[in-house]
mmCIF file of the C-alpha atoms, coordinates in Angstrom:
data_MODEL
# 
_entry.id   MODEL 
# 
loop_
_atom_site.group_PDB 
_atom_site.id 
_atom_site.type_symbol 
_atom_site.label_atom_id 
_atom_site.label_alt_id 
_atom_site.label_comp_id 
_atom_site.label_asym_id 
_atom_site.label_entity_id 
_atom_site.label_seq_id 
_atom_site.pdbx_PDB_ins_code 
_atom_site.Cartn_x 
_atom_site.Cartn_y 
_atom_site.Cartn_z 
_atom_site.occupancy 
_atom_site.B_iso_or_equiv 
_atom_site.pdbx_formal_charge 
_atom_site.auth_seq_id 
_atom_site.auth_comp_id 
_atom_site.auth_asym_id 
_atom_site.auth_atom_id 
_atom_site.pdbx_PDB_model_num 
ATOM 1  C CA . UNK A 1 1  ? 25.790 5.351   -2.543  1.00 0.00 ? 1  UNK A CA 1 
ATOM 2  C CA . UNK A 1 2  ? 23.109 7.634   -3.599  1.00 0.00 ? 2  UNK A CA 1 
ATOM 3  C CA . UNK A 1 3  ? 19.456 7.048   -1.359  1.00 0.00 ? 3  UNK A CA 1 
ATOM 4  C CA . UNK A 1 4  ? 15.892 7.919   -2.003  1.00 0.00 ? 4  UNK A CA 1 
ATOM 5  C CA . UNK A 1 5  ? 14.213 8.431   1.182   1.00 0.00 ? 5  UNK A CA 1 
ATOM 6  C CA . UNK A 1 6  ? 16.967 7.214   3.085   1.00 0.00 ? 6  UNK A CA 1 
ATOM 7  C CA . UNK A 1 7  ? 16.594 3.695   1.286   1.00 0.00 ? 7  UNK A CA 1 
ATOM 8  C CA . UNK A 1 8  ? 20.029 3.025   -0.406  1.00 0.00 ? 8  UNK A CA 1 
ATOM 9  C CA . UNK A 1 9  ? 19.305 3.448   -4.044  1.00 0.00 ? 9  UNK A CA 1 
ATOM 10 C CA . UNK A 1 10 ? 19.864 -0.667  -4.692  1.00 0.00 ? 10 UNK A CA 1 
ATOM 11 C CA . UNK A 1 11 ? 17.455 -1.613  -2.169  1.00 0.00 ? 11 UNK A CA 1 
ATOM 12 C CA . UNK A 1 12 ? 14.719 0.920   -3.623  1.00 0.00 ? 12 UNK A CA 1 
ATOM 13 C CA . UNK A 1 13 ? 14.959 -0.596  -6.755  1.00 0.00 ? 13 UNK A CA 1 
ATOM 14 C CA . UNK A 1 14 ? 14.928 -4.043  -5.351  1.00 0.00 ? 14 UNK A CA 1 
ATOM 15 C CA . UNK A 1 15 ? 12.019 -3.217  -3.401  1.00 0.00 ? 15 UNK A CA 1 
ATOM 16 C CA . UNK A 1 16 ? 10.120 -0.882  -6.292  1.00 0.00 ? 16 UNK A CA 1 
ATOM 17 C CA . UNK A 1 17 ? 10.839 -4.110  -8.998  1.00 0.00 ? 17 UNK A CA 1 
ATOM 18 C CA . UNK A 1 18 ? 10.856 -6.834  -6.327  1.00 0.00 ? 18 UNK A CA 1 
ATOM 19 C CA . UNK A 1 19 ? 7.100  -8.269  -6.739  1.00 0.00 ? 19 UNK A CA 1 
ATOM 20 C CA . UNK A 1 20 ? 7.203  -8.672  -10.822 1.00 0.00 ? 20 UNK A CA 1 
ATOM 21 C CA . UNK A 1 21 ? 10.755 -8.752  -10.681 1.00 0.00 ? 21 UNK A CA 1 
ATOM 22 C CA . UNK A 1 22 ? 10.966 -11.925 -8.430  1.00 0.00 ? 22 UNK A CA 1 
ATOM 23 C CA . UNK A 1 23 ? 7.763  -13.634 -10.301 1.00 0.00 ? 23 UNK A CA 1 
ATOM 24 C CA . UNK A 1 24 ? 9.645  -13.035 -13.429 1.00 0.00 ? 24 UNK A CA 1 
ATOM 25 C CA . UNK A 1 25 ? 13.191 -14.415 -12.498 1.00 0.00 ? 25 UNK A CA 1 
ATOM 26 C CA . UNK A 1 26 ? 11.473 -16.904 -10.582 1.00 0.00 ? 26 UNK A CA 1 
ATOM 27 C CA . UNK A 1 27 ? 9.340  -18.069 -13.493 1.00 0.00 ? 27 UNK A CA 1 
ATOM 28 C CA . UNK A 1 28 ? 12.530 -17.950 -15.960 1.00 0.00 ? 28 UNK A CA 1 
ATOM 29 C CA . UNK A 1 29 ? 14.575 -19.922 -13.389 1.00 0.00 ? 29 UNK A CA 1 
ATOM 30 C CA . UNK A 1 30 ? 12.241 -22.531 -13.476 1.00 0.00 ? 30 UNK A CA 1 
ATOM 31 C CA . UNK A 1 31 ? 11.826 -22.762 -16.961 1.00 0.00 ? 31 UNK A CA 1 
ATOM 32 C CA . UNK A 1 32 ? 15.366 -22.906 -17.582 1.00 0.00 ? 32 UNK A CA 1 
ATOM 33 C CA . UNK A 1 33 ? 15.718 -25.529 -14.907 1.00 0.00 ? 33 UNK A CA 1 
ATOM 34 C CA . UNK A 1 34 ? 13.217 -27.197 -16.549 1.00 0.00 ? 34 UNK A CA 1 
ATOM 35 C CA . UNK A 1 35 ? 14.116 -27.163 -20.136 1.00 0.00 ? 35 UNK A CA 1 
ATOM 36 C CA . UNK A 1 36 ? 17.878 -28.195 -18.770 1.00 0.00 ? 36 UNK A CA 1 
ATOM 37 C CA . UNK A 1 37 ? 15.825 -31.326 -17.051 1.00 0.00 ? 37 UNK A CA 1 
ATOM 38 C CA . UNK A 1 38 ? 13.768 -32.126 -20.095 1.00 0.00 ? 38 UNK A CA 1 
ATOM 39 C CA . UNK A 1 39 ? 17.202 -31.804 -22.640 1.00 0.00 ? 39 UNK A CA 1 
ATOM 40 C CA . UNK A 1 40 ? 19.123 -33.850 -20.391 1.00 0.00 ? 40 UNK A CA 1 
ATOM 41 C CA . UNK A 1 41 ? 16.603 -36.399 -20.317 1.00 0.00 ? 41 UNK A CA 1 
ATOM 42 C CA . UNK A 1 42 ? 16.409 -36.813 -24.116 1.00 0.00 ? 42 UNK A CA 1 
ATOM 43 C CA . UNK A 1 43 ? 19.757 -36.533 -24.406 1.00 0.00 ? 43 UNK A CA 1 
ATOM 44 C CA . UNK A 1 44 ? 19.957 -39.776 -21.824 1.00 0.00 ? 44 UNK A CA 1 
ATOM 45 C CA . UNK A 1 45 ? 17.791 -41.548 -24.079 1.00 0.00 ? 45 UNK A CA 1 
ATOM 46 C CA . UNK A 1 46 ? 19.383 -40.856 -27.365 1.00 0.00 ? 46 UNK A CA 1 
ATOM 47 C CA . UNK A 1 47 ? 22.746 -41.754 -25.809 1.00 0.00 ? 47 UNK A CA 1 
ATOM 48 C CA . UNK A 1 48 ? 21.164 -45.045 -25.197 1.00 0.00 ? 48 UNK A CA 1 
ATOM 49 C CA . UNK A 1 49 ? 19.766 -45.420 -28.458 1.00 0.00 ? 49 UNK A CA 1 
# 
């Protein structure tokens, strides 16, 4: 494993993207979460239809 300042390289990055990085994912997980949740629910009340 390569290391920039004696930080394994994967944890730099983690660390160097980890504030926008985690708001973004974060964000998109919920949103997808979401949208799954609001999809499902229409489907529900289609079925029932």
């Amino acid at each position: 494993m390569s290391t920039v300042c004696g930080i394994p390289s994967s944890i730099f990055w983690i660390m160097l993207l980890g504030g926008p990085g985690a708001i973004l994912f974060s964000l998109v997980l919920i949103n997808s979460t979401w949208w799954k949740k609001l999809v499902n629910k229409y489907y529900t009340i289609d079925m029932k239809d």
